[in-house]
Structure formats: C-alpha cells, structure tokens
C-alpha positions in Angstrom: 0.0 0.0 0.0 2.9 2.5 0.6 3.9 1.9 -3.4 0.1 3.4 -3.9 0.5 6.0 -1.5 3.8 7.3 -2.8 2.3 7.2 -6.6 -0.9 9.0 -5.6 1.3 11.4 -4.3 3.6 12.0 -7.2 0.7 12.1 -9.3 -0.3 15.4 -6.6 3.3 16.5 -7.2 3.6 16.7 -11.1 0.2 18.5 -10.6 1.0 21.5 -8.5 4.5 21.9 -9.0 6.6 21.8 -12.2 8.6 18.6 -11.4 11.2 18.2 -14.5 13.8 16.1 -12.7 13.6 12.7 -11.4 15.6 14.1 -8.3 13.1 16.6 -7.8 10.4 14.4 -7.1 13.1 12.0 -4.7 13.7 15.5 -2.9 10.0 16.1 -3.0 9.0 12.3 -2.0 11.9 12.1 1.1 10.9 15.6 2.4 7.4 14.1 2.9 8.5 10.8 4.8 8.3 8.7 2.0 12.3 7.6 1.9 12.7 6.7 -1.8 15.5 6.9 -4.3 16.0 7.5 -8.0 15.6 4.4 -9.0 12.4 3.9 -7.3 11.1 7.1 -8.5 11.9 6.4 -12.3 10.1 3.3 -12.0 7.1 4.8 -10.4 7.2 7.5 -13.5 7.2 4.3 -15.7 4.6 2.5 -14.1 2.5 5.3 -13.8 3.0 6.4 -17.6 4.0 10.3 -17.0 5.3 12.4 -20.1 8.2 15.0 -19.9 6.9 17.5 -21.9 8.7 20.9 -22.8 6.9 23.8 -21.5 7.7 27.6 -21.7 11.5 26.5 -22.7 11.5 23.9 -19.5 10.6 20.6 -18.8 8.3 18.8 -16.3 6.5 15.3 -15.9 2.5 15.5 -17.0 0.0 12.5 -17.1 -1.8 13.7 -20.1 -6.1 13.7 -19.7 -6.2 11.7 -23.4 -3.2 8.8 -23.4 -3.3 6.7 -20.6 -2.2 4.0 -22.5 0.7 3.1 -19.8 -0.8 4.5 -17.3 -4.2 3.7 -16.9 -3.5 0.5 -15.8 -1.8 2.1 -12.7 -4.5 4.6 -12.4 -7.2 2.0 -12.5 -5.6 0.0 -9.7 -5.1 3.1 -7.6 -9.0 4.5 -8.1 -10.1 1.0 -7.1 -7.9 0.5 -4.0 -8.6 4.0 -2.4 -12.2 4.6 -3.3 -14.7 3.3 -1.2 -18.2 4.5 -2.7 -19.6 6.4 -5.3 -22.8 8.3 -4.7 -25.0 11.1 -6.6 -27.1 13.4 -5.2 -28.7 16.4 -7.4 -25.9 18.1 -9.4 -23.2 16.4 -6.4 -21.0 13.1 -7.1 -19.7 12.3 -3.3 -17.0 9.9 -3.3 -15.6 8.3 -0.2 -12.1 7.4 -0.1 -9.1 6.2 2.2 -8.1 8.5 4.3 -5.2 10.8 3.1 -6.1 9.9 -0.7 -8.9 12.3 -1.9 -6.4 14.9 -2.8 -4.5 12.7 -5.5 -8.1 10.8 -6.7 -9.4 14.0 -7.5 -6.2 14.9 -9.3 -6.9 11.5 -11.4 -10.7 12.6 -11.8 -9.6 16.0 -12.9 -7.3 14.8 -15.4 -10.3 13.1 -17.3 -11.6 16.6 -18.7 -15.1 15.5 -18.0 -17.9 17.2 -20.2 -20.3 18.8 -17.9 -18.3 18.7 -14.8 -18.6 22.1 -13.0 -15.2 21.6 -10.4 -14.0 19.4 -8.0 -13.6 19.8 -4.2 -11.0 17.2 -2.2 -11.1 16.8 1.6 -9.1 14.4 3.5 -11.3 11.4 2.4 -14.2 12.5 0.7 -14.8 13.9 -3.2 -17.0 17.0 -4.2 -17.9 16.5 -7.5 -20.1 19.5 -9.4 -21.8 18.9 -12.4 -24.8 19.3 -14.7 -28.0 17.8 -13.7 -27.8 16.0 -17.2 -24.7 14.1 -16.5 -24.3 13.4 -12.6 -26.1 9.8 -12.8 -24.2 8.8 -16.3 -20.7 9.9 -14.8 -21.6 8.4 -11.2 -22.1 5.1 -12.9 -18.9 5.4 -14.2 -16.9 5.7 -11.4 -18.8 3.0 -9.7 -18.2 0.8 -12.4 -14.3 1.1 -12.2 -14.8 -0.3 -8.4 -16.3 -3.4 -9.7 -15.0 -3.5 -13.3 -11.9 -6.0 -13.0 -9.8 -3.7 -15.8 -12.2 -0.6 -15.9 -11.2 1.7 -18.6 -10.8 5.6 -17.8 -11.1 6.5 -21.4 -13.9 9.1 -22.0 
C-alpha cells in the first residue's frame, strides 16, 4: 500500500508543482516521509506512464487527460484501491475514499476533462464533484463501475 500512497502522491506533485527532474520528485518524496530513491522514482514515472513535456523553454513530468495508455492500468488500480463509494445526489458526485487519498483521486478525476463537470472539491477522504443535472447519474455510474470492473477503462 505504501507503493500506492507514494504514486498518488507523485501524481499530486507533477500537478501542483513543475517537477522536471527525477531528483526533484526523490527531494520532494523524502521531504514528505516517503524515503525513496531514483531508481524507485523512475520506476514509479514508468509505471504510472507520465510524459516529460517541454513547457515555456523547461521541462516537467505530466499525465496527459487523453493517453493513458501506460498509465491507466496504474490509475485503475489506484482509483479502485482507495475509493470506497460512489454516490450522486442532485448536481453532487460524493466519493468516499481512504483517508489521506482524496487529494491525489481528484487529481486523477480531474485529469479526465469530463464534459459537464462544474469543479472538484478534495477533503481528506471525501470527493465533491459539481456537475450538470444532465450528467451526474451517467458519470456516477462510471466511477462506480471502475470499483467493480476487473480492468475498468478511464477512457472518455
């Protein structure tokens, strides 16, 4: 479980800060606890199918909301060992997850662009999810069918 913890949270990383170095995120990682080294953290990148993409002359690791072809395995695994339940209610998707692992779900759910999806909201262990009346069953069924699906598919 501490493989899945440390990927979530890389996945928060390359999200809010621009990570271009592997040794970044092994800074990054070991300041938090998480006592990992290169090695470990290039084959997390691997695993979890980032990009290095060039950005304003600079580089930085991005999991890209169309081509999860290496990834989504990974992200799969990881939406289906931290979330607990999926529930709508009016224009709200409420999803309950471990504790400590809302922040780097919602960083996977945002990645999927969703049409019709308003914003997301992350506490500790519980998802906000805003969207149009028109969608919130269709995409709710979704993400409960990735809990039971034995290789659910994030593609849109």
């Amino acid at each position: 479980m501490a493989c899945d913890n440390r990927r979530l949270r890389i996945l928060e990383l390359i999200k809010k800060c621009n990570v271009g170095k592997q040794e970044q995120l092994v800074d990054l990682l070991n300041a938090e606890g998480f006592n990992v080294t290169q090695a470990t953290v290039s084959r997390d990148i691997n695993e979890l199918g980032l990009k290095k993409i060039k950005e304003n002359g600079s580089f930085r690791y991005v999991q890209t909301s169309r081509d999860f072809d290496a990834g989504e395995d990974k992200t799969s695994s990881i939406f289906k060992q931290t979330v607990h339940s999926v529930v709508a209610n009016g224009n709200l998707i409420i999803i309950k997850t471990l504790a400590g692992s809302a922040n780097a779900v919602c960083a996977i759910i945002d990645s999927f662009e969703l049409d019709g999806v308003f914003g997301t909201i992350a506490g500790d262990d519980c998802i906000f999810v805003a969207a149009d009346h028109s969608v919130v069953d269709k995409i709710a069924a979704k993400f409960s069918s990735y809990l039971t699906s034995d290789s659910p598919s994030f593609r849109k």
